[in-house]
Backbone as CSV, one residue per row, in Angstrom:
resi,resn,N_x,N_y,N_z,CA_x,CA_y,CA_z,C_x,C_y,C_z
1,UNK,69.996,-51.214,-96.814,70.332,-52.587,-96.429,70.104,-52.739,-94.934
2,UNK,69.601,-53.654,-94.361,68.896,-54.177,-93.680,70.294,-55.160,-92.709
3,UNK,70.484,-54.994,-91.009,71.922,-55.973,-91.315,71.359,-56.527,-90.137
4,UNK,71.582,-57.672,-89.552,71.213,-58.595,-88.582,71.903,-58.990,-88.052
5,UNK,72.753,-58.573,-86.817,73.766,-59.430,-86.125,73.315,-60.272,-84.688
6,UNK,73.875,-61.348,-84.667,73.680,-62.429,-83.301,74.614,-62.992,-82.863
7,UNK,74.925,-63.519,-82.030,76.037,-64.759,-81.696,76.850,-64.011,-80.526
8,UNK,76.824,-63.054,-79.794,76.935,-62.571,-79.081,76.762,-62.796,-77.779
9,UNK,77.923,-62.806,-76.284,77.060,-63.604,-75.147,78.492,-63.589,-74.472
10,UNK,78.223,-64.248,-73.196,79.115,-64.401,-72.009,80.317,-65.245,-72.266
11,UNK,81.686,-65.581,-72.302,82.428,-66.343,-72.728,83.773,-66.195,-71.507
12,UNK,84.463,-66.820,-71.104,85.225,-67.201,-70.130,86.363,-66.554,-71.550
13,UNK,87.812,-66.527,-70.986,88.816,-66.014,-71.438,89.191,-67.443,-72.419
14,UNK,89.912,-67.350,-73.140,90.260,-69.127,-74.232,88.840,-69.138,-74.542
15,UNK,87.934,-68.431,-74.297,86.662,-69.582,-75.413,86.688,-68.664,-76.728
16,UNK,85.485,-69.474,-77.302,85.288,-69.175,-78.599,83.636,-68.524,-78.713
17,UNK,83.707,-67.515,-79.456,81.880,-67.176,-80.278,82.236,-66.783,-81.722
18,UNK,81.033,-67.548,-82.621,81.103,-67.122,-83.138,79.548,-66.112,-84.113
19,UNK,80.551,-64.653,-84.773,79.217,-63.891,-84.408,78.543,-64.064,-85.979
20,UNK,77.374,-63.932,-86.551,76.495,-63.884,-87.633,75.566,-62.344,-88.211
21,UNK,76.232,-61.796,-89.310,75.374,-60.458,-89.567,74.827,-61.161,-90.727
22,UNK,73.155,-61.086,-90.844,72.420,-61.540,-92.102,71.858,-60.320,-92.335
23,UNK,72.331,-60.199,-93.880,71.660,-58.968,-94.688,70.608,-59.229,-95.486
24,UNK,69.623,-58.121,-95.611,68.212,-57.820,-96.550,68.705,-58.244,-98.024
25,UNK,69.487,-58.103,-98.367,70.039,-58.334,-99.541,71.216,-59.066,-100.298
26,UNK,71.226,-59.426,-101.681,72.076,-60.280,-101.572,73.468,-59.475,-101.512
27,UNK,74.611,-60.398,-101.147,75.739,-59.948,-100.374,76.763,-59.886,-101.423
28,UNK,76.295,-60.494,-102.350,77.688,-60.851,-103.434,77.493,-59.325,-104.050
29,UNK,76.766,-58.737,-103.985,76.385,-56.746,-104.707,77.683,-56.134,-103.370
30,UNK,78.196,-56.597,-102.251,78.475,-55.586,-101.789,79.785,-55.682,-101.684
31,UNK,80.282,-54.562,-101.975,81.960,-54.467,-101.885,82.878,-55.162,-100.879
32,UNK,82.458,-54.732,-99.795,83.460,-54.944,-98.393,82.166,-55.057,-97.398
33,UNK,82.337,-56.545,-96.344,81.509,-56.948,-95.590,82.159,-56.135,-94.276
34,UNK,82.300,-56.181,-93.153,82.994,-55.310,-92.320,82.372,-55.821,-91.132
35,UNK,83.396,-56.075,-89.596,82.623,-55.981,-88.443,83.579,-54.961,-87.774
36,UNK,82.812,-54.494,-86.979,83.913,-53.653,-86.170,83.508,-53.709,-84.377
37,UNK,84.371,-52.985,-83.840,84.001,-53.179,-81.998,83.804,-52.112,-81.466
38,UNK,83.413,-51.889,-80.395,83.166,-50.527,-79.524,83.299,-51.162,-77.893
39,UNK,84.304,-50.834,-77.331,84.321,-51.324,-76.016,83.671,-49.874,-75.284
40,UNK,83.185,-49.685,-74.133,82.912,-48.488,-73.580,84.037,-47.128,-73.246
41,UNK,83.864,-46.184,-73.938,84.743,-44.685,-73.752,85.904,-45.215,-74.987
42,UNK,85.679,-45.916,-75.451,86.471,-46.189,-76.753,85.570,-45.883,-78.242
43,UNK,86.380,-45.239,-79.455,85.910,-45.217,-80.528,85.634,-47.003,-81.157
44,UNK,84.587,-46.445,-82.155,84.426,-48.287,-82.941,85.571,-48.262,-83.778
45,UNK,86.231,-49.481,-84.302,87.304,-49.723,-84.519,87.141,-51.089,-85.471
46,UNK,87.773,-51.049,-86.344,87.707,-52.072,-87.277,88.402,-53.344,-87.304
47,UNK,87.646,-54.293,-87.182,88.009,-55.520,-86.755,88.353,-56.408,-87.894
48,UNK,87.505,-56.797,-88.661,87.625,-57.380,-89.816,87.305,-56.970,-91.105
49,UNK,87.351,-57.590,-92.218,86.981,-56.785,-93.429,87.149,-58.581,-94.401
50,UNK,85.864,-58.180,-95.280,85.827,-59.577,-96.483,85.086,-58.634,-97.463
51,UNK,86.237,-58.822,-98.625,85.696,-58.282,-100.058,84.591,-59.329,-100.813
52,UNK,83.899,-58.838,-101.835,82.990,-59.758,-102.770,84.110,-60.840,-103.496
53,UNK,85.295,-60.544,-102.955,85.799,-61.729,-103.835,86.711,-62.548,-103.204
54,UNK,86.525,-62.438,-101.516,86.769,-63.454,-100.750,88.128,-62.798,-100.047
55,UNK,88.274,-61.721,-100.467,89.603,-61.451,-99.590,89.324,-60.883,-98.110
56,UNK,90.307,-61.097,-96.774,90.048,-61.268,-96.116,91.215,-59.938,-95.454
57,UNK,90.942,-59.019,-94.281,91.924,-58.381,-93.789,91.467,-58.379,-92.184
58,UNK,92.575,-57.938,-91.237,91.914,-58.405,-90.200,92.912,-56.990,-89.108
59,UNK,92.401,-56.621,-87.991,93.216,-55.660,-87.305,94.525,-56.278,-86.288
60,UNK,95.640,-55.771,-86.477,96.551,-56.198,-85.818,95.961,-57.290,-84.452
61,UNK,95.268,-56.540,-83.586,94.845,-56.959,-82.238,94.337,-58.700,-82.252
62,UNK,94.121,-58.981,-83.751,92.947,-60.194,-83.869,93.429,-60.982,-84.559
63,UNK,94.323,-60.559,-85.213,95.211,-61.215,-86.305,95.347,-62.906,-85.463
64,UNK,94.966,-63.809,-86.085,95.681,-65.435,-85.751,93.973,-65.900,-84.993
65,UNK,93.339,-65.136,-84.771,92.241,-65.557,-83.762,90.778,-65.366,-84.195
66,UNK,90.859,-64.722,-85.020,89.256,-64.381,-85.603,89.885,-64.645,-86.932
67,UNK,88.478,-65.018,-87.373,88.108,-65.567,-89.083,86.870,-64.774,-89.318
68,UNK,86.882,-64.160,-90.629,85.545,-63.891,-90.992,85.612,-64.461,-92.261
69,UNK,84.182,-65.267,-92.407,83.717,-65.916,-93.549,82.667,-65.275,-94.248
70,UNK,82.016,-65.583,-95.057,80.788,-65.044,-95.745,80.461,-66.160,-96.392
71,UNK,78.796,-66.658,-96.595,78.038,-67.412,-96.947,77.185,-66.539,-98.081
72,UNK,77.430,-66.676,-98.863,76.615,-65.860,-99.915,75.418,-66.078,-100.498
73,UNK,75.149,-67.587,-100.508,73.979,-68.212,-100.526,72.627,-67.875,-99.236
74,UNK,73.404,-67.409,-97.781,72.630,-67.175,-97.016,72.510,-66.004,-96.845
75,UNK,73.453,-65.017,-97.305,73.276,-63.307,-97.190,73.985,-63.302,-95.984
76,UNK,74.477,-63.970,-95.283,75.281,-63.888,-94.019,76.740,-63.617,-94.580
77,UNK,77.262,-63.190,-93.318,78.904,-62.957,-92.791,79.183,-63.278,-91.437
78,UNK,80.269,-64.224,-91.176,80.508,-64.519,-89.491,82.129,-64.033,-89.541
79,UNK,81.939,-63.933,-88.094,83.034,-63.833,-87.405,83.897,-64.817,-86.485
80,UNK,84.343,-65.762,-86.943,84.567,-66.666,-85.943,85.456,-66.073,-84.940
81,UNK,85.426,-66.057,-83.378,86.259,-65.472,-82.600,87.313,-66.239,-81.924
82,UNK,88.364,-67.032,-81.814,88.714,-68.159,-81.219,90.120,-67.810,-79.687
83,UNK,90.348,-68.186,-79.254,91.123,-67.858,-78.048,90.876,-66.065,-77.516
84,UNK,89.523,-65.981,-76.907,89.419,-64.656,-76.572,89.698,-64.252,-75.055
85,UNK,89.567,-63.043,-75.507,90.897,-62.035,-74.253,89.620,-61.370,-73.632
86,UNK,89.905,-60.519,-72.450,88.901,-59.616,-71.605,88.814,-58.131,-72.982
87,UNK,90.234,-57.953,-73.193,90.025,-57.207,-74.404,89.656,-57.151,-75.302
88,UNK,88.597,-58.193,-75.835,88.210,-58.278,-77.284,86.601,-58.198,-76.342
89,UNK,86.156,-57.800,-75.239,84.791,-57.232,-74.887,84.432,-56.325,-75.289
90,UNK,83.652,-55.632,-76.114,83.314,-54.652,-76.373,81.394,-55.086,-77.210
91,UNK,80.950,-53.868,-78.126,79.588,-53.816,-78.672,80.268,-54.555,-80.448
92,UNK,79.766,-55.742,-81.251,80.464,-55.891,-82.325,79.075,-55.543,-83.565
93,UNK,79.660,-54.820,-84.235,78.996,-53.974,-85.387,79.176,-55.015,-86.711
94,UNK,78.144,-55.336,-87.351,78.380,-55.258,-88.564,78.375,-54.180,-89.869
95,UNK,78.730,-54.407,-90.682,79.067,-53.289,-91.684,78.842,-53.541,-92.832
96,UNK,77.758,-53.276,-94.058,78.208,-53.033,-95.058,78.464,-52.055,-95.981
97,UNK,79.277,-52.257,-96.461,79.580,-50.734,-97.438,79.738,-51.009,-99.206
98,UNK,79.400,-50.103,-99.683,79.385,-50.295,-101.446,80.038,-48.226,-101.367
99,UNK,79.900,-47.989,-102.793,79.764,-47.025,-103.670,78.687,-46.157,-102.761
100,UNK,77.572,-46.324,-102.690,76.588,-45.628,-102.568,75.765,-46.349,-101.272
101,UNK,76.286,-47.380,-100.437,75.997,-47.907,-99.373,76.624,-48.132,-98.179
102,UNK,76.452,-47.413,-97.226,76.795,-47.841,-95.969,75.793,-47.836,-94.742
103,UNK,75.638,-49.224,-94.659,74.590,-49.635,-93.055,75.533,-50.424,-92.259
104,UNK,74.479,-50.371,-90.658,75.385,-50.716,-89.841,74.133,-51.775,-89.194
105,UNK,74.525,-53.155,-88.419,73.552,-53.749,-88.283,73.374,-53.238,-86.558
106,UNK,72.634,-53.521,-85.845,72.446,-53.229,-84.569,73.475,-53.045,-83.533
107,UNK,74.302,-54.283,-83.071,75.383,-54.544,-82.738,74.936,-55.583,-81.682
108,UNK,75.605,-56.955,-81.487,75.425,-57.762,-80.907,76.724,-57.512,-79.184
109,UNK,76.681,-57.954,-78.003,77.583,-57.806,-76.926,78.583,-58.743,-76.870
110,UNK,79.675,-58.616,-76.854,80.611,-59.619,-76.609,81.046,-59.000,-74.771
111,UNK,80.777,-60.179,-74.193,81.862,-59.799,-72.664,82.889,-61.690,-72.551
112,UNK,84.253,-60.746,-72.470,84.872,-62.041,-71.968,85.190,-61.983,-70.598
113,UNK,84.979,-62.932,-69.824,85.294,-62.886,-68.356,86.585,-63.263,-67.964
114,UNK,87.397,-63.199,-66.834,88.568,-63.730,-66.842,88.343,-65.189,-66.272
């Protein structure tokens, strides 16, 4: 699987991005959609999570402020990011995983400025 992430970019502290992973394939086959973060000298870390059947889990840190959706018709998954912190800067990964699949899409940059 093939993963495509964008939406990534410069954002003042309170703004909003939101990020887009489009997959090679269709999305409704895959178990758990996944984004995760990597700030520098930090491990990647799991940010969000959306099952094939719409359920949604999210990491303490993000909880109330990020949404992840999935468009299944487009093979996409977003991340909506909303009131962001200097701490939510890091590299953001997309993820998918099955049974017998796990890819990771490139990783798009998030920096929030103060």
């Amino acid at each position: 699987v093939q993963l495509q992430a964008s939406g990534g970019g410069l954002v003042q502290a309170g703004g909003s991005l939101r990020l887009s992973c489009t997959a090679s394939i269709y999305i409704f086959s895959i178990d758990t959609m996944n984004w995760y973060r990597q700030a520098p000298g930090n491990q990647r870390d799991l940010v969000a999570t959306i099952t094939t059947r719409g359920s949604s889990s999210y990491a303490n840190s993000v909880k109330g402020r990020f949404t992840i959706s999935r468009d299944n018709a487009k093979n996409t998954v977003y991340l909506q990011m909303n009131n962001l912190t200097r701490e939510d800067t890091a590299v953001y990964y997309c993820n998918a995983r099955t049974r017998y699949i796990d890819s990771w899409g490139q990783g798009t940059q998030v920096t929030v400025s103060s």
